[in-house]
ZAVEXBA-109094 format. One record per residue (C-alpha): residue in three letters; chain; y, x, z. Coordinates in nm, 4 decimals, always signed. Example, Ala and Ser with C-alpha at 12.3 -4.5 7.8 and 13.67 -1.06 7.14 Angstrom:
! ZAVEXBA-109094
 code unit    north     east       up
  ALA    A  -0.4500  +1.2300  +0.7800
  SER    A  -0.1060  +1.3670  +0.7140
***
This chain:
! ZAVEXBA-109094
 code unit    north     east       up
  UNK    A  +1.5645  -3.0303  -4.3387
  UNK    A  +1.2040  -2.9002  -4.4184
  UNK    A  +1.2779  -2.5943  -4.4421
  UNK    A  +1.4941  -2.5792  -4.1353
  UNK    A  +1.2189  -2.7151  -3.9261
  UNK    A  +0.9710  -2.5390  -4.0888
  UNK    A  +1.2102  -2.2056  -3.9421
  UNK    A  +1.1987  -2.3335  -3.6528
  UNK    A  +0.8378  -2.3914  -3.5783
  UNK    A  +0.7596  -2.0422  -3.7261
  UNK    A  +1.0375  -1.8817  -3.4768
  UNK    A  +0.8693  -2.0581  -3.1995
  UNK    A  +0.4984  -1.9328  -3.3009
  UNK    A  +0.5809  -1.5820  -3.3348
  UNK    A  +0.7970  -1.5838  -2.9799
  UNK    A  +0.4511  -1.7780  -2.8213
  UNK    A  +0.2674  -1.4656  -3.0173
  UNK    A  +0.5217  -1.1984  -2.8385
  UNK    A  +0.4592  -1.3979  -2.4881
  UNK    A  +0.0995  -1.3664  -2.4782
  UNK    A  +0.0917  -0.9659  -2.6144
  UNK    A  +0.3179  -0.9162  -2.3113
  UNK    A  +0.0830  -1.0949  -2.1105
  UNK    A  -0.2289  -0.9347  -2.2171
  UNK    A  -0.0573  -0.6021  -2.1349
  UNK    A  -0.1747  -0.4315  -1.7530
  UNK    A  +0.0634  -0.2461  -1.6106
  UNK    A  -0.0867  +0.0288  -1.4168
  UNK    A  +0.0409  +0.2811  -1.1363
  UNK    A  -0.0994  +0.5919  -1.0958
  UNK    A  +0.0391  +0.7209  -0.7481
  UNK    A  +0.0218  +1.1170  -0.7191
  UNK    A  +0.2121  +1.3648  -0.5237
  UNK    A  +0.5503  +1.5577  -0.4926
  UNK    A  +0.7376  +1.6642  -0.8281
  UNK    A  +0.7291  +2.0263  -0.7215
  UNK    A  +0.3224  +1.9804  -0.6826
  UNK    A  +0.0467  +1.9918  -0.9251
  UNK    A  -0.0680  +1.6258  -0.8968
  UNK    A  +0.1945  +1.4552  -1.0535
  UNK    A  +0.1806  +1.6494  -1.3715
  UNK    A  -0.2011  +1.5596  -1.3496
  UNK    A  -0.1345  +1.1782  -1.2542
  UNK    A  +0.0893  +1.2158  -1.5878
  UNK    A  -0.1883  +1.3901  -1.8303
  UNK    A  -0.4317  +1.0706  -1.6866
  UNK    A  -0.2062  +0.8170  -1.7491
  UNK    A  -0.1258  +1.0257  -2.1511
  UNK    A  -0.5151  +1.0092  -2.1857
  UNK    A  -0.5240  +0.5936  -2.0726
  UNK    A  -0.2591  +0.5020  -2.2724
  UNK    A  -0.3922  +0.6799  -2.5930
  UNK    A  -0.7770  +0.5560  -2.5327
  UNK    A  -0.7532  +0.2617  -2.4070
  UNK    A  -0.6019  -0.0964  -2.5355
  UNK    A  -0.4314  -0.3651  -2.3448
  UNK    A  -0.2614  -0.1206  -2.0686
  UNK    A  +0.0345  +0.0527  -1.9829
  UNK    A  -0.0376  +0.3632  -1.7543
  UNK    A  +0.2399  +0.5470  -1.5488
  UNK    A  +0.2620  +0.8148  -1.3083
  UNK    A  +0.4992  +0.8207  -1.0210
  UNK    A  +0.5677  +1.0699  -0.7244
  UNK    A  +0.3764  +0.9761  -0.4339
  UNK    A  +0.1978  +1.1301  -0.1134
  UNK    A  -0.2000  +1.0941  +0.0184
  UNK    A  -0.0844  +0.8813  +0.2978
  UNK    A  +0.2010  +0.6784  +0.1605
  UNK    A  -0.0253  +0.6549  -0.1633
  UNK    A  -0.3477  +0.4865  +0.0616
  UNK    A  -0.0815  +0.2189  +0.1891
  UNK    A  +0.0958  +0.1528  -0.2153
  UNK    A  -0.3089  +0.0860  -0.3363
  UNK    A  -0.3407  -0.1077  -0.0409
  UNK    A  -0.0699  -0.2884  -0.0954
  UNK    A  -0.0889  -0.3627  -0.5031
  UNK    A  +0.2530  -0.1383  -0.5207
  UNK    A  +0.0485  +0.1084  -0.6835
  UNK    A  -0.3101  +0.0394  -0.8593
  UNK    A  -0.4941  +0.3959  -0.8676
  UNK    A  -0.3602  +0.6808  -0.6115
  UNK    A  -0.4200  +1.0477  -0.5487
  UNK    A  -0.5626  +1.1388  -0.2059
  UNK    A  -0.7285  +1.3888  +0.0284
  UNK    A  -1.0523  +1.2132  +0.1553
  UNK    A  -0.9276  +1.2258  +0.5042
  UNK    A  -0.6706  +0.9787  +0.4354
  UNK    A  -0.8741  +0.7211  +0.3245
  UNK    A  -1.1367  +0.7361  +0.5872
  UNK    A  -0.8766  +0.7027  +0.8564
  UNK    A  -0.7719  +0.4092  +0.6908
  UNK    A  -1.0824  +0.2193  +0.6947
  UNK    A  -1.1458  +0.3185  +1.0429
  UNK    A  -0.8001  +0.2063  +1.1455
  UNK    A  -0.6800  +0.5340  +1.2702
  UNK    A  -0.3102  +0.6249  +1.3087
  UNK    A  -0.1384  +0.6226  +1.1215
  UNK    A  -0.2598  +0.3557  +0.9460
  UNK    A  -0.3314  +0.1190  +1.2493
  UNK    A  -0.1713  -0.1560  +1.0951
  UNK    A  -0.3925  -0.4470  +0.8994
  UNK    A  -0.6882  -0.3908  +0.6876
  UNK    A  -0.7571  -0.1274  +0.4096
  UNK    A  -1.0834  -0.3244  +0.3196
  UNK    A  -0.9048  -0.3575  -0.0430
  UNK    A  -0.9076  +0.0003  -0.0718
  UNK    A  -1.2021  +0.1401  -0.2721
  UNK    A  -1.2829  +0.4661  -0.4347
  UNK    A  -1.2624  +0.5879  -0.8153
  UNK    A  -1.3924  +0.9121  -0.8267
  UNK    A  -1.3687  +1.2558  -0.6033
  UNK    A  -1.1801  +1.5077  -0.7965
  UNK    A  -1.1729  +1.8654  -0.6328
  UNK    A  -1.0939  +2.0545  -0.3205
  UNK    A  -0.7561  +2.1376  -0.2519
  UNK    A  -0.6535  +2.4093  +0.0509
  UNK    A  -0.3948  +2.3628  +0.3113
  UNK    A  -0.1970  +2.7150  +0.2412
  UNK    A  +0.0946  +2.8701  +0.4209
  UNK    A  +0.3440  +3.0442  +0.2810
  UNK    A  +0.6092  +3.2914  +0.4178
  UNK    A  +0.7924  +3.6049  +0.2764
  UNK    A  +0.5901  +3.9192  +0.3054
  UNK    A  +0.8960  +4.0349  +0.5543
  UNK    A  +0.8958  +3.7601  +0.7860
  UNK    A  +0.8117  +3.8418  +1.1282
  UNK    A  +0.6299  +3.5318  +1.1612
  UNK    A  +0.2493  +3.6709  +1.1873
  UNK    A  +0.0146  +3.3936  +1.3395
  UNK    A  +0.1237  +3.0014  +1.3755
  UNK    A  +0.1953  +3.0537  +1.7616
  UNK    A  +0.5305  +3.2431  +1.5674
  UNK    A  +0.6179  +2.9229  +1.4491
  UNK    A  +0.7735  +2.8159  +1.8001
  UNK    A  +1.1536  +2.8507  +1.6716
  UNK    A  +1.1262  +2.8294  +1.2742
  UNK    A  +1.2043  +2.6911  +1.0214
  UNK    A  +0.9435  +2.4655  +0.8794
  UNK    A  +0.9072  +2.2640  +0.5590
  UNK    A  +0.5860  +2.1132  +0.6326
  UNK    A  +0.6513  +1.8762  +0.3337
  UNK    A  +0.7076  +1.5337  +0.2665
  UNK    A  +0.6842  +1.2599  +0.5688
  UNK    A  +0.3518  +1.0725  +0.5446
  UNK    A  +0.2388  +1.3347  +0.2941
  UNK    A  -0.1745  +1.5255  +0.3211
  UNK    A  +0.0383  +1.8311  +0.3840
  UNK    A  +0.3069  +1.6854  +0.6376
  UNK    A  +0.0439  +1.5137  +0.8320
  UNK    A  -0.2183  +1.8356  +0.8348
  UNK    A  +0.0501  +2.0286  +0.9673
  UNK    A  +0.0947  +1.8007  +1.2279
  UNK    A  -0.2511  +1.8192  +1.3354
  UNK    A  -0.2462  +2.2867  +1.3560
  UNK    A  +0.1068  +2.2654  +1.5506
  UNK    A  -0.0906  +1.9942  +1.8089
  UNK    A  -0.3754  +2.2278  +1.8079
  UNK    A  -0.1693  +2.5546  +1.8851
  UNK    A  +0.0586  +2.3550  +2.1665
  UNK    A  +0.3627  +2.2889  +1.9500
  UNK    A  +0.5429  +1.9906  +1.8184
  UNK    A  +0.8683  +1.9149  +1.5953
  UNK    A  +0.9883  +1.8231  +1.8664
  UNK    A  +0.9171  +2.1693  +2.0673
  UNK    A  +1.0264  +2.3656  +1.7743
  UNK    A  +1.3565  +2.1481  +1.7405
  UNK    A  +1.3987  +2.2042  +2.1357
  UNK    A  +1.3695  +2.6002  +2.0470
  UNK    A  +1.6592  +2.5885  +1.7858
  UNK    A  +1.4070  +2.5775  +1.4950
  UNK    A  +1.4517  +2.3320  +1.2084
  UNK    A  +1.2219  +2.0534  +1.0574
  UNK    A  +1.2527  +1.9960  +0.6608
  UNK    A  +1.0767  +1.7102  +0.5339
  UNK    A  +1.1036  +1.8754  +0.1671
  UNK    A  +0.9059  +1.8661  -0.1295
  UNK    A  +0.7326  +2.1879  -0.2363
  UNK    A  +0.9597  +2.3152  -0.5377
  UNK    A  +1.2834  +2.2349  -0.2800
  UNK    A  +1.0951  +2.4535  +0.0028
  UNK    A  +1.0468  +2.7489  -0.2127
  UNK    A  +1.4313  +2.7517  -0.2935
  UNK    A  +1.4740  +2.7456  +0.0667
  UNK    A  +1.3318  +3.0431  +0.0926
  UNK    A  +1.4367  +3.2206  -0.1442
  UNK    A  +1.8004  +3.1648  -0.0113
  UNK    A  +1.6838  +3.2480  +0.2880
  UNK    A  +1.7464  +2.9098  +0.4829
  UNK    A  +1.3803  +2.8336  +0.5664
  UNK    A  +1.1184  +3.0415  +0.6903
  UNK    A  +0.7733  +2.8838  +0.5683
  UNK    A  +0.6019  +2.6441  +0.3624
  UNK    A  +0.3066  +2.4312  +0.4338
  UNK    A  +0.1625  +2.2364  +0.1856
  UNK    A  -0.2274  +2.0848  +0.0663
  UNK    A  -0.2687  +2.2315  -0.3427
  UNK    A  -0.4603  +2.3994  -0.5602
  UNK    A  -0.5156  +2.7888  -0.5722
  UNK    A  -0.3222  +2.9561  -0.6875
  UNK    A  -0.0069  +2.7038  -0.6154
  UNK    A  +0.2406  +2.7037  -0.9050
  UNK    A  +0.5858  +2.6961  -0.6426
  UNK    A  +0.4197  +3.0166  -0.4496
  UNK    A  +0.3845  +3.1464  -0.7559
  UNK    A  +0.7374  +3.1268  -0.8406
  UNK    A  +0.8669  +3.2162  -0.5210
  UNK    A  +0.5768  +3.5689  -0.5338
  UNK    A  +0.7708  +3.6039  -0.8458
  UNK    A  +1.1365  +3.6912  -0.6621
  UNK    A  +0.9627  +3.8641  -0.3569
  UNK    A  +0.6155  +3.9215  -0.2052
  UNK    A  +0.4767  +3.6722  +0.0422
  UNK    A  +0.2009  +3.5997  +0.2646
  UNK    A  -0.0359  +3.3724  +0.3947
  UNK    A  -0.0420  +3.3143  +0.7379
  UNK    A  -0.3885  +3.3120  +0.8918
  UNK    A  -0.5266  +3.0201  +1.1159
  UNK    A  -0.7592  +3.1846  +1.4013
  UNK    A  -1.1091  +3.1115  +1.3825
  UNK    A  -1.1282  +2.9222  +1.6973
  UNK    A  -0.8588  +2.6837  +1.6017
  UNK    A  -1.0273  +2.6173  +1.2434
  UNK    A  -1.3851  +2.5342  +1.4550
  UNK    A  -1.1134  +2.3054  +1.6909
  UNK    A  -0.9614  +2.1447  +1.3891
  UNK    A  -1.2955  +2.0839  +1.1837
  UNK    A  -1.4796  +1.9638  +1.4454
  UNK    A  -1.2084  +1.6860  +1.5376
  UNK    A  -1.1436  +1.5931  +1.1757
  UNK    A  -1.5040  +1.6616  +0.9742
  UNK    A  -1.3141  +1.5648  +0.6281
  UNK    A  -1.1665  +1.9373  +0.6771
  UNK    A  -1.3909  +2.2261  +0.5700
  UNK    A  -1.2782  +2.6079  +0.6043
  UNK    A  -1.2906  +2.8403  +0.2954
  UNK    A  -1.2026  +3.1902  +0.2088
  UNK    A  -0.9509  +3.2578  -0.0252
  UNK    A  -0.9243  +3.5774  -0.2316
  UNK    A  -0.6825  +3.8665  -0.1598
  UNK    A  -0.4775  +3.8382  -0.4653
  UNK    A  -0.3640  +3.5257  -0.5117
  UNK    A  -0.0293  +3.6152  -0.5417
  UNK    A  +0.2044  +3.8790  -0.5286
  UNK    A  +0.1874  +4.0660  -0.1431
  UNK    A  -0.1360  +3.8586  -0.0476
  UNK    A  -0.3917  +4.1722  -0.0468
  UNK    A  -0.6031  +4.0395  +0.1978
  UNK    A  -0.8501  +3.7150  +0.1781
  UNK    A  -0.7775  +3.4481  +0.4241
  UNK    A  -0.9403  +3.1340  +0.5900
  UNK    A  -0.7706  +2.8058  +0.4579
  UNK    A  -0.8592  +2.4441  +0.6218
  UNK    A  -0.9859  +2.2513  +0.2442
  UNK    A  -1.0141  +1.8835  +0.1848
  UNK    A  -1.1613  +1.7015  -0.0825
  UNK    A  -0.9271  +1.5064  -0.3092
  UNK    A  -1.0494  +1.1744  -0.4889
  UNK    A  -0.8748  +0.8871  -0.6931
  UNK    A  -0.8887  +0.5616  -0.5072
  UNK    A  -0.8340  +0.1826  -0.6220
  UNK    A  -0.7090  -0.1538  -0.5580
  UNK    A  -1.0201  -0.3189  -0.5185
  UNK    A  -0.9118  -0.6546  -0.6617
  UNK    A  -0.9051  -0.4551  -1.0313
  UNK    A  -1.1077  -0.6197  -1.2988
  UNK    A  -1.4732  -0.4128  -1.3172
  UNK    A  -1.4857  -0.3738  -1.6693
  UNK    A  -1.0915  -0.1965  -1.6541
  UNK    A  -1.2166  +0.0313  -1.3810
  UNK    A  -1.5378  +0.1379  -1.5456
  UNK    A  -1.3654  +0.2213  -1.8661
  UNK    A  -1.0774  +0.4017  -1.7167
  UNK    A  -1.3462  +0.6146  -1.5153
  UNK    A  -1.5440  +0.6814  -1.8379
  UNK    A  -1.2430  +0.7487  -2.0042
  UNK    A  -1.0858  +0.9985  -1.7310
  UNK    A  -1.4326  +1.1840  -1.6631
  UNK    A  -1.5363  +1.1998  -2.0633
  UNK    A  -1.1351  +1.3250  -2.1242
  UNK    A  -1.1511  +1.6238  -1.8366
  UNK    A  -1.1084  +1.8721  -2.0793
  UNK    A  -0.7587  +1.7397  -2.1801
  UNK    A  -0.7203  +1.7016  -1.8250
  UNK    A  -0.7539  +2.0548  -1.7457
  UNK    A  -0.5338  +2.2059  -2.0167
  UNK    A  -0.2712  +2.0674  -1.7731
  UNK    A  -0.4365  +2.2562  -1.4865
  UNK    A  -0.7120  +2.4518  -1.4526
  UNK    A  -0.8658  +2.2903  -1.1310
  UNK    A  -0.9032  +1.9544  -1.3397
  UNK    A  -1.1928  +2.1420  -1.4303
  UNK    A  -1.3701  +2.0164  -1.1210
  UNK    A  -1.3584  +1.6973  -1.2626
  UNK    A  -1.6850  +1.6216  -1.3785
  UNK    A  -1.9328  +1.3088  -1.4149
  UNK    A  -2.1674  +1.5399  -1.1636
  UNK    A  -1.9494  +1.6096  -0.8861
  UNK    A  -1.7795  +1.2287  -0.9009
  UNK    A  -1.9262  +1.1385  -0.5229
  UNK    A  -1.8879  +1.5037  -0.4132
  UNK    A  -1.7120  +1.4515  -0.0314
  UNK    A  -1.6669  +1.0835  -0.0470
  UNK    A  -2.0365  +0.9713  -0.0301
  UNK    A  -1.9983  +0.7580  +0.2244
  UNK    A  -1.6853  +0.5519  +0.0393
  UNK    A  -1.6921  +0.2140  -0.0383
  UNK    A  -1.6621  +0.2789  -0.4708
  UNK    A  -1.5440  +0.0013  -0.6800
  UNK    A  -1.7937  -0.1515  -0.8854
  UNK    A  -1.6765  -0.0386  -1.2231
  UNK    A  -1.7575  +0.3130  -1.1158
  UNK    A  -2.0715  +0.2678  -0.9744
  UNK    A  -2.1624  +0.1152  -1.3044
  UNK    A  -2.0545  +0.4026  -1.4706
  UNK    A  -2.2505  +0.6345  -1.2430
  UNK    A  -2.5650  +0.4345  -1.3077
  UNK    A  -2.5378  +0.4770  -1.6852
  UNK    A  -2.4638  +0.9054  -1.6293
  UNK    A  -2.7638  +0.9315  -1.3589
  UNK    A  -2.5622  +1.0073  -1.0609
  UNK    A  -2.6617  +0.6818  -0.8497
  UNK    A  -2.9866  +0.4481  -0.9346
***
């Protein structure tokens, strides 16, 4: 009878022990980008470098977009996201499209690096300046996506719509990046818009089967653009790049940055900052712009975010803030 109770009350300590493990374990989101993009095998080297460094937590990466990814951190769906610094800005200014409720939970990590807006097309297209785009056949990416949005914002600027092109017998596809370049190559889609690093691994692969371009945004639409949207910057890109690109070209660039749910302990945000900025290295080997990542370039573009408080702590003990 001893014994059997004595079974029992050991059965019941160890499941109490497994309760409060579970319970001590954070579960943490990383938000990123498309699967045919570089960000989500960067969200997944992040969460790698978490997991391994850091006790008590449970890191993942998931798909995401700069837009959609603002509203998931906003919304405790996701806890850290990847975004261009426009996104973010709009949000706390309530600007579409994220006129709906308050972002004032939304707080900043660290800025990362710049990342162009490029345009892709076969090196045969006839499709020379954006006014061509009037009857194409556009992937401008995923809906709510940095990419899907920016393009948005050059077709406005140049006259055009989905809607216009649609009207013209041209085609909207709302597809990631690795899905547009197939496209292409098949010869069902005539170009590619989409917010990455340089050179971009799917026009790589697509430069690969067939030369390409990109198309060229006139200088007086870049000055139009930047001035109404100052998060935008405009720089050159070598000839080069890829296969049939001889020529450098003007790309709009944006900033990109990790924000936070604000409501996340201090002491968890400073040490996953720490850990993430003091871990770049291993970042990198995944890509080579996650070489940008540095403790001295962690404000770069955002400086006039609201950071959370763990990373301001951490940029007080590096220097970067007093």
């Amino acid at each position: 009878m001893n014994t059997k109770l004595l079974s029992t009350a050991s059965a019941a300590v160890l499941l109490l022990g497994a309760g409060t493990a579970a319970a001590q374990t954070q579960f943490i989101t990383i938000t990123s980008g498309g699967t045919g993009g570089s960000w989500y095998p960067l969200a997944g080297a992040m969460a790698e470098v978490l997991n391994e460094n850091l006790d008590g937590i449970n890191v993942t990466a998931t798909p995401g977009g700069s837009a959609n990814n603002v509203r998931d951190v906003r919304d405790g769906t996701a806890e850290i996201g990847f975004v261009f610094a426009t996104d973010p800005f709009a949000a706390w200014a309530g600007e579409a499209p994220f006129d709906e409720g308050s972002y004032d939970n939304v707080e900043v990590m660290f800025s990362m690096f710049p990342l162009y807006f490029q345009m892709g097309v076969p090196a045969s297209s006839d499709i020379q300046a954006v006014e061509d785009l009037a009857d194409a056949r556009l992937s401008p990416g995923q809906v709510g996506f940095g990419g899907e949005i920016l393009t948005q914002i050059l077709l406005d600027a140049h006259g055009l719509s989905y809607d216009s092109i649609e009207a013209a017998g041209g085609q909207i596809n709302y597809t990631s990046s690795g899905e547009a370049v197939n496209l292409i190559k098949d010869g069902h889609l005539d170009w590619h818009g989409s917010i990455t690093f340089a050179p971009a691994a799917f026009f790589m692969d697509l430069a690969s089967t067939q030369p390409i371009r990109l198309l060229p945004i006139a200088d007086d639409k870049l000055e139009e653009i930047t001035s109404a949207y100052p998060a935008y910057y405009v720089t050159e890109l070598p000839g080069g790049l890829y296969e049939g690109q001889d020529e450098p070209v003007d790309v709009l660039t944006v900033a990109t940055a990790l924000i936070v749910n604000g409501d996340l302990d201090e002491d968890l945000v400073y040490d996953i900052t720490r850990t993430l900025l003091e871990n770049r290295d291993r970042l990198a080997s995944v890509h080579a712009s996650a070489e940008g990542i540095t403790p001295e370039t962690a404000m770069d573009g955002m400086e006039n975010a609201p950071f959370h408080a763990g990373a301001e702590r951490y940029f007080r003990e590096t220097g970067l803030i007093d």
